[in-house]
C-alpha positions, 0 to 999 in steps of 0.5 A, spaced: 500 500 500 502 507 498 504 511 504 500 515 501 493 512 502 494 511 510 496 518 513 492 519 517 489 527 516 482 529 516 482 535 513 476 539 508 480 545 507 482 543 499 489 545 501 492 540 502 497 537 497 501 531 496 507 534 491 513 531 487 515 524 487 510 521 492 504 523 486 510 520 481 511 514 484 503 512 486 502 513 478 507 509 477 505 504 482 511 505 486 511 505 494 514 512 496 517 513 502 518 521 502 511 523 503 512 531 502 504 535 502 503 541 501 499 546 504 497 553 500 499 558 504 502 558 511 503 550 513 507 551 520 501 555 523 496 550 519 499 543 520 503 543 526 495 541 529 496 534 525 500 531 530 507 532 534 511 537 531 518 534 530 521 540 527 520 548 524 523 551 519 521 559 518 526 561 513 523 555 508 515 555 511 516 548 513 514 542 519 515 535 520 509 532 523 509 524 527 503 522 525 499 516 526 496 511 520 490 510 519 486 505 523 485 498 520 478 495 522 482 489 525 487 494 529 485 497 535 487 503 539 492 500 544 495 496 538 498 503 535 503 505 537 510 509 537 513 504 532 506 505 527 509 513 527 509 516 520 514 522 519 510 528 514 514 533 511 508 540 510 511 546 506 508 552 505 507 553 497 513 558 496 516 561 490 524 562 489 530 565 484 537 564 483 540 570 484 547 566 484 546 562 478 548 554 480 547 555 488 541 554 493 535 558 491 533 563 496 525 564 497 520 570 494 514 569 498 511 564 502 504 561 501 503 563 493 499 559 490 499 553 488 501 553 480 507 557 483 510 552 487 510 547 482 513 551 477 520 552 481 521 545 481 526 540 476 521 536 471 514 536 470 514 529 471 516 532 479 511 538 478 505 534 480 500 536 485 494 531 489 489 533 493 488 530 499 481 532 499 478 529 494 484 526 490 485 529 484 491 529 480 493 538 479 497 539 473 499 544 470 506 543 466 503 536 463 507 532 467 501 526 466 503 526 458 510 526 460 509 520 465 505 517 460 511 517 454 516 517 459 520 522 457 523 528 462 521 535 461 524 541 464 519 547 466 523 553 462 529 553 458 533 556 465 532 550 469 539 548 468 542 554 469 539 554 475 541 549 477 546 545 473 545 538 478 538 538 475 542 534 469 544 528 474 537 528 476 535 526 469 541 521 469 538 517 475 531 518 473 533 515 466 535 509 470 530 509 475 524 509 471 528 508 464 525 514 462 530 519 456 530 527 455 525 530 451 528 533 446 528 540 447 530 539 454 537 534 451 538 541 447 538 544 454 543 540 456 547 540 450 548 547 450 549 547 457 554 542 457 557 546 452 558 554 456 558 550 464 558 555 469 563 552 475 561 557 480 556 551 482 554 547 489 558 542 489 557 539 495 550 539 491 553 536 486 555 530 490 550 529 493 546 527 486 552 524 485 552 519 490 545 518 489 546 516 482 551 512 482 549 508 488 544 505 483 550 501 481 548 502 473 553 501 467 548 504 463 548 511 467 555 511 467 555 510 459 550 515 458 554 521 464 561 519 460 558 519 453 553 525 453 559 529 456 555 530 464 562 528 466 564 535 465 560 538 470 565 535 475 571 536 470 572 540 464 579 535 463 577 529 457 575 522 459 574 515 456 570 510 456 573 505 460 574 498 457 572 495 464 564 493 466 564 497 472 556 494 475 559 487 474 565 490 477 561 492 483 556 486 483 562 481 485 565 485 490 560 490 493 565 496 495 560 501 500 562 506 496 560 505 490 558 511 486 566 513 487 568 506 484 564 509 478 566 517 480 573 516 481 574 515 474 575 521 472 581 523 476 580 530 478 574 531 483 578 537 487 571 540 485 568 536 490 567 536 497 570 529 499 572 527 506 578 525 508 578 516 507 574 519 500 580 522 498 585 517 501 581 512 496 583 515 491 590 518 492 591 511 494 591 508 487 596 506 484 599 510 478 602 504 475 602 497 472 603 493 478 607 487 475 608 482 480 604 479 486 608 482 492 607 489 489 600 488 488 600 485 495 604 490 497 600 496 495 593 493 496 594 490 503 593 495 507 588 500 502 580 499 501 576 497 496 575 502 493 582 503 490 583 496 488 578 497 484 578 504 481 586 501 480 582 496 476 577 500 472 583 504 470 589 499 470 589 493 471 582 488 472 585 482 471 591 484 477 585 487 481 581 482 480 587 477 482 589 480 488 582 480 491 580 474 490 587 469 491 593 474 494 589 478 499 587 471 503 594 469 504 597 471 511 605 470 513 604 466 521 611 469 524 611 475 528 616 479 531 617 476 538 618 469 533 625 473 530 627 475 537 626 468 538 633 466 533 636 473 537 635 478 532 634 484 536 628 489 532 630 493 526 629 495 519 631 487 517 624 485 520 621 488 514 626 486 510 626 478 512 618 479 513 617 481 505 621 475 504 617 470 507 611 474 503 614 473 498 615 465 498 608 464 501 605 468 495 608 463 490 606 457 495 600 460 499 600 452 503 607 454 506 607 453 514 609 456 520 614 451 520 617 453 513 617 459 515 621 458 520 626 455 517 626 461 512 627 466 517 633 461 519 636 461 512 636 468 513 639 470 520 646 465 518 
């Protein structure tokens, strides 16, 4: 059943509206789990009665409300509790404008009418309204027909002025709903990729981009290098890599996906990334890796991610290799058994402990014992 059908509002004022993706998806058949309603005018002085008020925001004329679901005719009252709870985003209708082109929009005027807000919003397939009153789907940009033809369509032709991130939206809806650009809102994209303004959000940016590509789809991906979406990031050239990237990720399950996918293209210093993010991808090497012990030795200590970026980019066979066979392979001796044949600690630790690698790397059932007789060999 969708979220939709069981929020538990009894209201006859008409201005109460399911917005965006929740009235996409419920045409789709889809469950959606982001419930946001709007309400024609003032949403924090009139929804905040609905339930227990879990946040206020002034500036934006929004509250979070904990709700009840509908009862059942099987449930009753001492069956519904806290865990049966349903959080509910309400707006104000609210119309913006950008005045720094690429960056958060600021708020013109709260409580505007409804074919207002709508109008500020990405696609026309997001820019639906229904009413909670008496159900009726409110359409004013033709997102119905859109829906019905699968396409994406933007509301005006400086929506990706406005807001550049729009076009990886597009991207991860192509992928979600196997929907393609119009073909006036492609020439959009076209002419913008082509004169990009990167005075932008990035932090924006990435979060569509980790949306996107934490879809783990090959056919986005082929689409962002193709249709050159990858420049929003780096105005820096980049090819297709030969290498599936979603089977890739499928084998092995990185918990960073959409940077195994991202980090192909090199140069993220536009981006936001954390310290481990940038580590992943400092961390891979710039070369061939040529035997087992240095791609033990280079990957022994670093995330998957890397190993698998340094695939994608150099080496899959040696990626794959190492994951699969070397990484499970351990020497057994320990510092305290070289202080046993009276070797005091010193940079020959590592020296004798590599040698050892490298013999169990060529036979991975070697004992401790073999070991041992290695290190003996090495002390005379």
């Amino acid at each position: 059943m969708l979220y939709m059908n069981i929020i538990n509002i009894k209201d006859n004022s008409n201005k109460l509206f399911f917005i965006g993706g929740v009235v996409r998806d419920g045409l789709l058949g889809r469950e959606s789990f982001d419930i946001d309603i709007t309400y024609v005018g003032n949403a924090i002085e009139y929804c905040s009665k609905f339930g227990e008020v879990v946040r206020v925001n002034p500036d934006f004329g929004t509250v979070r409300v904990k709700l009840l679901p509908l009862i059942q005719p099987s449930d009753t009252f001492s069956s519904i509790g806290e865990k049966d709870a349903v959080v509910v985003d309400f707006a104000s209708t609210r119309s913006e404008s950008y005045p720094r082109k690429g960056h958060l929009p600021v708020v013109d005027k709260i409580g505007c009418s409804l074919r207002e807000d709508v109008m500020r919003r990405d696609f026309t397939i997001n820019a639906m309204a229904k009413s909670v009153t008496t159900g009726e789907i409110v359409d004013y940009t033709g997102g119905l027909e859109d829906l019905k033809n699968k396409k994406l369509r933007v509301l005006h032709d400086g929506s990706f002025i406005d807001d550049p991130t729009r076009i990886i939206r597009a991207l991860k809806f192509s992928v979600r709903f196997g929907f393609e650009l119009d073909e006036h809102t492609g020439k959009l994209q076209q002419d913008y990729l082509e004169n990009i303004n990167y005075n932008m959000s990035y932090k924006r940016l990435k979060k569509e981009l980790i949306e996107t590509f934490n879809l783990n789809s090959q056919i986005a991906f082929e689409k962002f290098i193709n249709e050159k979406i990858y420049k929003l990031v780096t105005p820096n050239a980049v090819e297709m890599p030969s290498v599936n990237i979603e089977k890739l990720v499928n084998n092995y399950k990185p918990e960073n996906i959409w940077l195994v996918f991202v980090g192909v293209l090199g140069d993220l210093s536009r981006l936001p990334l954390t310290k481990i993010e940038q580590k992943i991808l400092d961390d891979v090497p710039e070369n061939v890796l040529k035997t087992d012990f240095e791609l033990y030795k280079a990957f022994e200590n670093a995330r998957l991610e890397t190993i698998l970026l340094y695939g994608i980019l150099k080496d899959e066979q040696g990626a794959r290799h190492y994951l699969d066979n070397l990484r499970k392979i351990k020497i057994s001796i320990t510092g305290n058994d070289l202080q046993k044949f009276g070797i005091k600690p010193s940079p020959k630790y590592q020296q004798i402990f590599d040698e050892i690698l490298k013999q169990k790397l060529k036979n991975p059932n070697m004992t401790k014992e073999e070991e041992m007789s290695i290190i003996n060999h090495l002390s005379v």
